[in-house]
C-alpha positions as CSV (number, residue, x, y, z in Angstrom):
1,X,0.0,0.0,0.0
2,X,1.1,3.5,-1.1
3,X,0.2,6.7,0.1
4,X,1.2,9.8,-2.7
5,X,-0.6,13.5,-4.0
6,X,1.3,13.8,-7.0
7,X,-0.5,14.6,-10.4
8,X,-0.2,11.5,-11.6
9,X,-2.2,9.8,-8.5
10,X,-4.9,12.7,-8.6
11,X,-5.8,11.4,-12.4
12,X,-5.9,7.8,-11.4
13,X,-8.6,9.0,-8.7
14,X,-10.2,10.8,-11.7
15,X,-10.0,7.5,-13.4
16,X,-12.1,6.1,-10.9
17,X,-14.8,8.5,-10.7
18,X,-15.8,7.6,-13.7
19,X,-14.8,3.9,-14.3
20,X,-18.0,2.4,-14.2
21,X,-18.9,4.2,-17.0
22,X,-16.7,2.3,-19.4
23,X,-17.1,-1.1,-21.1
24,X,-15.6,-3.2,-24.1
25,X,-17.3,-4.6,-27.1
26,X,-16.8,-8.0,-27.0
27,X,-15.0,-11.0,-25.3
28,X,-13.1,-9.2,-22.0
29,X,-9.5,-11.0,-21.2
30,X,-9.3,-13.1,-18.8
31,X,-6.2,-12.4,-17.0
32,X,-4.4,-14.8,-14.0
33,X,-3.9,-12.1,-11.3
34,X,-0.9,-14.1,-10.6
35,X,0.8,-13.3,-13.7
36,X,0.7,-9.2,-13.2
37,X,1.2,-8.9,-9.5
38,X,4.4,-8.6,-7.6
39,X,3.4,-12.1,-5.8
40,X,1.9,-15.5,-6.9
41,X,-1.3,-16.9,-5.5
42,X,-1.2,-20.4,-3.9
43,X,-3.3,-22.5,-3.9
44,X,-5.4,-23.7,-0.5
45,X,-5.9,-27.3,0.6
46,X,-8.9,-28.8,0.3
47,X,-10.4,-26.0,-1.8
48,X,-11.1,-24.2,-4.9
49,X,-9.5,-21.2,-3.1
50,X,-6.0,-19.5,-3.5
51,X,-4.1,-16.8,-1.3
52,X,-2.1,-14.2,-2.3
53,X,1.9,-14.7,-0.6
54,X,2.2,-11.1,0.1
55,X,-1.1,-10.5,3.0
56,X,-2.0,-8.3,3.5
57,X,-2.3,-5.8,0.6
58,X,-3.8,-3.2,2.7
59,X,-2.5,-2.5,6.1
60,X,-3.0,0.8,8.5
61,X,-2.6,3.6,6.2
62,X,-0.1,6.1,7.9
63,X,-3.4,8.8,8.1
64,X,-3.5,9.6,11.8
65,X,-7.9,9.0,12.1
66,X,-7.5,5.2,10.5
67,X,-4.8,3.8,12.5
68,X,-7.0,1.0,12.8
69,X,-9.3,-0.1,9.9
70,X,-12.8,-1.1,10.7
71,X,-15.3,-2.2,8.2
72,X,-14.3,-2.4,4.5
73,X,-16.0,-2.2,1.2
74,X,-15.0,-3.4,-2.4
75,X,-15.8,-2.4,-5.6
76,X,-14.4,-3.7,-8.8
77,X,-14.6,-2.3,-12.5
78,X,-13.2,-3.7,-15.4
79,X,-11.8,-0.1,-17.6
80,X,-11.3,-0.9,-21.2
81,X,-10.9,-4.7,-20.5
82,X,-8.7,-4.4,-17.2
83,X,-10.0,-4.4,-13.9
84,X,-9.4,-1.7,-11.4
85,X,-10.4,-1.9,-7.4
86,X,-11.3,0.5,-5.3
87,X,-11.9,0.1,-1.4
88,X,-13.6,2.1,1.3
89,X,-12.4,2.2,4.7
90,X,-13.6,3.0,8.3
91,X,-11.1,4.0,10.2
92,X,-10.3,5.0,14.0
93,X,-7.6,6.6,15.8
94,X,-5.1,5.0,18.0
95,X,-7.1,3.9,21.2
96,X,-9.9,5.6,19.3
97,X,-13.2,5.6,21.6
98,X,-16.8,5.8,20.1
99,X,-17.4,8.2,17.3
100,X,-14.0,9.2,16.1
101,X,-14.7,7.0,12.9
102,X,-14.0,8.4,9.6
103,X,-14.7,7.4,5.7
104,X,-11.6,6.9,3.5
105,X,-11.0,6.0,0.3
106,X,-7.9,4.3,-1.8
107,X,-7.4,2.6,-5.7
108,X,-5.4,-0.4,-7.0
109,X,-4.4,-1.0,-10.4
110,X,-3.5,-4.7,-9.6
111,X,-5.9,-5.1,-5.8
112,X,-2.4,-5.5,-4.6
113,X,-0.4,-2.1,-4.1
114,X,-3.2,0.4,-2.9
115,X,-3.1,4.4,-3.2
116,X,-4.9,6.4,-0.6
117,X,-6.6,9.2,-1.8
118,X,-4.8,12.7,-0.8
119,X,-8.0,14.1,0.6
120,X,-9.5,11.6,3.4
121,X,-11.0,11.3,5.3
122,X,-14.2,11.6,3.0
123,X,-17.1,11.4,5.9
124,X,-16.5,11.8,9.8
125,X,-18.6,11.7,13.1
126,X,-21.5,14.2,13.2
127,X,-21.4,13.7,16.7
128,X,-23.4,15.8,19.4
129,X,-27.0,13.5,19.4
130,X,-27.0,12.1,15.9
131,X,-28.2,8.5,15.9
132,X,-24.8,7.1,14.2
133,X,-22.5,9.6,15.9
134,X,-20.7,6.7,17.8
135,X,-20.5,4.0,15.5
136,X,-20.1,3.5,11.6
137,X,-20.0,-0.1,10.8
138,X,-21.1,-3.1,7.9
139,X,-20.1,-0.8,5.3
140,X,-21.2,-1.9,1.8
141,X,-20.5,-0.1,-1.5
142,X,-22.0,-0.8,-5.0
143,X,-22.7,0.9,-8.5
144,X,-25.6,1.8,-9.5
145,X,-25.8,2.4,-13.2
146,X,-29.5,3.6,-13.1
147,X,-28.7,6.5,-11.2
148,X,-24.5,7.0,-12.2
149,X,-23.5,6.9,-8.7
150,X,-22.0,4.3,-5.9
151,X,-24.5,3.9,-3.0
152,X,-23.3,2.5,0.3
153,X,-25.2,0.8,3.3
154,X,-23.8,0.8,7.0
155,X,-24.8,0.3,10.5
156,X,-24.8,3.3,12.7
157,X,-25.3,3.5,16.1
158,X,-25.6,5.8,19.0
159,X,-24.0,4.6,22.7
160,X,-26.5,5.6,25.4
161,X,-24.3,7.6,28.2
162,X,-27.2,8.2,30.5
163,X,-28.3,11.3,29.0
164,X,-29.2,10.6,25.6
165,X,-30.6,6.9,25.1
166,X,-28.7,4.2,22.4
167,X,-30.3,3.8,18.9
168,X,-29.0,1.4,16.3
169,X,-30.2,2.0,12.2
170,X,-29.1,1.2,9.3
171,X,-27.6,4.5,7.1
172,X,-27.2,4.9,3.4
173,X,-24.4,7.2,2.0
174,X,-24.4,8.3,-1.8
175,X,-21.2,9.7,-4.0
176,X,-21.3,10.3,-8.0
177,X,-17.7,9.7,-7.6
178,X,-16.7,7.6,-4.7
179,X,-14.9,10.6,-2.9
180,X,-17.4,13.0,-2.1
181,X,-20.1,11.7,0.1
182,X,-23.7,12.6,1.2
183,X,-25.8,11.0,3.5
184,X,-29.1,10.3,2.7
185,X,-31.9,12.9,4.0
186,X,-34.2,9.8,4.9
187,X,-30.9,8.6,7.6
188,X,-31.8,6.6,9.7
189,X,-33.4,4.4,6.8
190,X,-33.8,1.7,9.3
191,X,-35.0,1.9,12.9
192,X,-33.4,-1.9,14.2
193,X,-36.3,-1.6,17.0
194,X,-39.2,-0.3,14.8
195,X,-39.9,-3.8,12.6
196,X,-42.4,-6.5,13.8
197,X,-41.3,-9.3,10.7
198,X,-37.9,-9.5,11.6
199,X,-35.2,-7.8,14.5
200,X,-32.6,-6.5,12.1
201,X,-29.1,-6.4,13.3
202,X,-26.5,-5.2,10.7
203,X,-26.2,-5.4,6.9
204,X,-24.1,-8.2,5.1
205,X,-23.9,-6.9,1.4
206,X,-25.5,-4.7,-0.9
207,X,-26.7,-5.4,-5.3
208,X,-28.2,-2.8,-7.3
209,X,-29.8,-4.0,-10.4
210,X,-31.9,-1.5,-12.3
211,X,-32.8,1.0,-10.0
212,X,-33.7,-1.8,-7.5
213,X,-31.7,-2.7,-4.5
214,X,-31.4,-5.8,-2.7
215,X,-29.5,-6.1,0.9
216,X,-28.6,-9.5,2.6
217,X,-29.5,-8.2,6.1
218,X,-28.1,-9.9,9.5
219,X,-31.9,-10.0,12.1
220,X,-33.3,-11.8,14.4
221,X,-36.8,-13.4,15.3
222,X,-38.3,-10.6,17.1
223,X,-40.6,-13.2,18.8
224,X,-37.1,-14.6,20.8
225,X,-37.8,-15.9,24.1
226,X,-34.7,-16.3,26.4
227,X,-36.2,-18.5,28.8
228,X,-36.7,-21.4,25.7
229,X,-33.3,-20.6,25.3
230,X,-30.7,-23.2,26.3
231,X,-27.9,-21.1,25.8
232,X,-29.0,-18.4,28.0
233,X,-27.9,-18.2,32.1
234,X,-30.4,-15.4,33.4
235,X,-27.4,-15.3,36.1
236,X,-24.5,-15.3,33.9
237,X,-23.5,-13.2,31.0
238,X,-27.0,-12.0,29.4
239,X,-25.1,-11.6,26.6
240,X,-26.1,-15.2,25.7
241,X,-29.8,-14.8,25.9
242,X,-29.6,-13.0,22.4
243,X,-31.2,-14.1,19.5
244,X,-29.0,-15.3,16.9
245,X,-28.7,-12.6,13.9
246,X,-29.4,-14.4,10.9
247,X,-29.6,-13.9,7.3
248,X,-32.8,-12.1,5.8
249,X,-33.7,-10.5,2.8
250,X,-34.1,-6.3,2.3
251,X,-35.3,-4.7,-1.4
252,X,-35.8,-1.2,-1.8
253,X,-36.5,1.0,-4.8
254,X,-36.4,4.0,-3.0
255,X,-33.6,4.0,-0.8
256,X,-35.6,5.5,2.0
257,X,-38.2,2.7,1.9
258,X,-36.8,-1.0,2.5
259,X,-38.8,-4.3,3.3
260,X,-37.4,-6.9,5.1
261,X,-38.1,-10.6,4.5
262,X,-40.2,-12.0,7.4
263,X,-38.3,-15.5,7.5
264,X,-34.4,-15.7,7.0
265,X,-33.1,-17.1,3.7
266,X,-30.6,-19.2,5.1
267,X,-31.2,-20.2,8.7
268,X,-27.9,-20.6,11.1
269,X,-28.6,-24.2,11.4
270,X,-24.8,-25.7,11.9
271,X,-23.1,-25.2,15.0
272,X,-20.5,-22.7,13.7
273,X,-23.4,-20.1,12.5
274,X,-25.2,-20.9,16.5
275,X,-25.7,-16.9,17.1
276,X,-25.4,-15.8,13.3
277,X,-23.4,-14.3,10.6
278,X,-21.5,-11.1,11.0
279,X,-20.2,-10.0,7.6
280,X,-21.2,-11.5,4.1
281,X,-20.4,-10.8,0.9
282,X,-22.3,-12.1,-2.6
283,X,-20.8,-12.5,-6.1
284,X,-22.2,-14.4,-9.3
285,X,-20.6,-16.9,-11.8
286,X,-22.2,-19.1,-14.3
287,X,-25.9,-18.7,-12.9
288,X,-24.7,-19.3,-9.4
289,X,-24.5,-17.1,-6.5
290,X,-21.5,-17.7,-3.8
291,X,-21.7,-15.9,-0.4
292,X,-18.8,-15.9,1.6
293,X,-19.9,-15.4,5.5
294,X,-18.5,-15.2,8.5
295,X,-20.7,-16.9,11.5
296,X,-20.4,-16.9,15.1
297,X,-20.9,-19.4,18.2
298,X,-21.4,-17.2,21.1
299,X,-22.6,-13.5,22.3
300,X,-20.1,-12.4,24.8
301,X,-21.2,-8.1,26.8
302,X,-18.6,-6.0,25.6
303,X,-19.8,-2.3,27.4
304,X,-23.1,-0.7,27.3
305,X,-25.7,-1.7,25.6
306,X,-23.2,-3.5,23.5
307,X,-22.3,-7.1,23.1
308,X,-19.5,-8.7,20.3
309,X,-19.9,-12.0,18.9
310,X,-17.1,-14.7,19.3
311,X,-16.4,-17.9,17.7
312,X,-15.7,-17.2,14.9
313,X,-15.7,-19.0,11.5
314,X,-15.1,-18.6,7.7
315,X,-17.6,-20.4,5.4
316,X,-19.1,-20.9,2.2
317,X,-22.9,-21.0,0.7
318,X,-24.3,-21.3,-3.2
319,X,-27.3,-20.9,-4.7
320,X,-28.5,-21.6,-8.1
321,X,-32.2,-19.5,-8.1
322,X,-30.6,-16.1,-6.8
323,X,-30.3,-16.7,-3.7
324,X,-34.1,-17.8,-2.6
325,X,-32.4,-21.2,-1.0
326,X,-28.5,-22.0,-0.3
327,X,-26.6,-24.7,0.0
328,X,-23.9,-24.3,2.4
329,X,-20.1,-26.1,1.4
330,X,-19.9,-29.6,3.5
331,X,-16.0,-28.7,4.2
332,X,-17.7,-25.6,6.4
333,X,-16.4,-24.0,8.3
334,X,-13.1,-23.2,6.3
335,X,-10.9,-21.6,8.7
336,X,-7.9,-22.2,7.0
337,X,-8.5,-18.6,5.4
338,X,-7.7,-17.3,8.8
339,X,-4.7,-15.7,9.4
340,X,-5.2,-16.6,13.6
341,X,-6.7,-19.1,15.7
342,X,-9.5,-18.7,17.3
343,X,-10.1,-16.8,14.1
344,X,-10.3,-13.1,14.2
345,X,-11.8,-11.9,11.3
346,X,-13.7,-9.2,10.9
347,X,-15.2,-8.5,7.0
348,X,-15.2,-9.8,3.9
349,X,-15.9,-8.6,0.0
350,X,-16.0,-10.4,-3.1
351,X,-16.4,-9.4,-6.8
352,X,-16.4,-11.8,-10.3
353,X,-13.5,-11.0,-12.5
354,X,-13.6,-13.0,-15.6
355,X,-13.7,-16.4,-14.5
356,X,-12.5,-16.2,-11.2
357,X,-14.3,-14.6,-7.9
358,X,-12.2,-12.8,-6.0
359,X,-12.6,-11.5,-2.1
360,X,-10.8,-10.0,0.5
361,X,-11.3,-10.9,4.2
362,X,-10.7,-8.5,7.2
363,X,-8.2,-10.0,9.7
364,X,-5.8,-9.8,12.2
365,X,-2.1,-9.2,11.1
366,X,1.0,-9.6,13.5
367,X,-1.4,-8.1,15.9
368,X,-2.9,-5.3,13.5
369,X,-5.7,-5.4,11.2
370,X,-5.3,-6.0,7.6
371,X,-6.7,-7.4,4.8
372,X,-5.9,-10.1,2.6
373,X,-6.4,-11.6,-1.1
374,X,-7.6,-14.4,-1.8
375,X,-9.2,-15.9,-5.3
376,X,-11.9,-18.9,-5.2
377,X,-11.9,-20.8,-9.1
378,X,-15.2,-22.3,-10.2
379,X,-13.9,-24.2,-13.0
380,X,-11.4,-26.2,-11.5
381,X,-11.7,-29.7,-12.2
382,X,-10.1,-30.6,-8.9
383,X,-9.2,-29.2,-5.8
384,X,-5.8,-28.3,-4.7
């Protein structure tokens, strides 16, 4: 990863604004990444899947507000027949404490070797009372081409302090260029506690298909009872008498209107996926649609009003009707993609280039977050 301002860099940004807005008559090239970057791929055992020898590509950044990167986002564009990547970033001070997250933003010719852009942080805190002053999380990012601009999706979230009471939504952001961003005058587009059909909890991923959006949303049955619960200890951690956030279904044509799916569309039935999924990330090949999750076992109370989930596994789920049912992969969970263990990760992205999917997972790095590059290969006849 690079950080620079010189001319050169501000016209590759320029470049990017406006990549989704070029395309190639006929047959694209279908290029092995590990032919143009500075590393090979290798293959996984057991899998379809290959890592890149150099993780991470994209470390902390050097900027001073994302000493620590948060939740990530990927986008993907293939300009004149090569593919360019861009990624936004949440990122938090040094001991950084609730609500000093910012928005940042950076380009790779190769999804290796990353530039930042010269003028993050792109959106900050509003802090004083606003509902997602203290926590900017489950960032997603796509292209719409009905309306020529990226829309993103996050969770926001207020910490009650005793004063002002918590509140937890889901936020939409909306750039013609992937720099400057606006949040949308409908914020919060979701109130968590306001839906009967389903509880939700975060969102996973984010499609856009002709002016019609389509969210993979992490909820829970809002008819939970704790005390059928076996998990839950009324005089232990409460924590554990959660509901587990599983995966549902939110469409939207105007982005401040969504409806959420009243039964999830792939229930966490396995015991790695106990309490749910906390990041997810969708991309299709051939007719089929992969999702690349990351479950948890266990809620564990992390402060007020806030509790993390733990256990946590890497998997993988297909579906061949667009993702009305799933099958999940009988090697689940694959935590071989994890750089630690117990695994650490945090987020993960994928996008189809050419004949290959590629994604990115969020993980722990020498004892700093990162993220690394990995490639999964449909057509291979067998596995590594």
């Amino acid at each position: 990863m690079r950080t620079a301002s010189s001319s050169a860099l501000l016209a590759l940004f320029a470049l990017a604004g406006c990549a989704s807005e070029y395309d190639v008559i006929g047959e694209r090239p279908d290029v092995d990444p590990g032919e143009v970057t500075e590393c090979e791929f290798t293959g996984i055992t057991g899998t379809k899947m290959s890592a890149y020898d150099c993780n991470p590509v994209f470390t902390t950044t050097g900027e001073t507000w994302a000493a620590e990167i948060g939740s990530v986002a990927f986008h993907t564009t293939e300009v004149l027949g090569h593919p360019f990547y861009q990624i936004w970033y949440v990122g938090f001070p040094a001991n950084g404490q609730y609500g000093q997250y910012s928005l940042n933003y950076a380009v790779s010719g190769d999804g290796t070797n990353w530039d930042t852009h010269p003028e993050n942080a792109m959106l900050v805190s509003d802090g004083g009372n606003a509902w997602d002053r203290d926590i900017f999380d489950g960032l997603q990012v796509v292209w719409d081409d009905t309306s020529s601009r990226y829309v993103g999706t996050y969770q926001g979230a207020r910490v009650g302090d005793g004063i002002t009471p918590s509140f937890f939504g889901m936020g939409v952001i909306t750039s013609p260029d992937g720099v400057a961003w606006t949040r949308h005058p409908g914020n919060p587009v979701i109130d968590f506690s306001a839906l009967t059909t389903a509880s939700p909890c975060w969102p996973l991923s984010l499609t856009a298909s002709g002016g019609a959006y389509r969210s993979y949303m992490a909820g829970s049955d809002p008819n939970y009872d704790f005390l059928l619960d076996p998990e839950c200890d009324i005089f232990g951690d409460l924590a554990a008498c959660s509901a587990a956030c599983e995966i549902y279904a939110a469409t939207a044509t105007d982005l401040s209107v969504w409806t959420m799916s009243g039964n999830p569309v792939m229930p966490t039935t396995e015991w790695y996926e106990k309490k749910g999924v906390v990041s997810a990330a969708v991309a299709e090949l051939d007719g089929v649609t992969y999702m690349f999750y990351i479950s948890f076992e266990e809620w564990v109370s992390s402060g007020a009003d806030i509790i993390s989930a733990q256990g946590l596994h890497f998997n993988l789920a297909t579906s061949v009707d667009g993702g009305l049912t799933w099958i999940k992969d009988p090697a689940n969970p694959l935590d071989v993609m994890a750089n630690t263990s117990p695994v650490e990760l945090r987020s993960v992205g994928a996008q189809t280039v050419g004949r290959r999917i590629h994604f990115w997972l969020g993980d722990n790095y020498d004892g700093s977050s990162g993220v690394g590059y990995f490639i999964l290969e449909p057509d291979l006849e067998a596995v590594h």
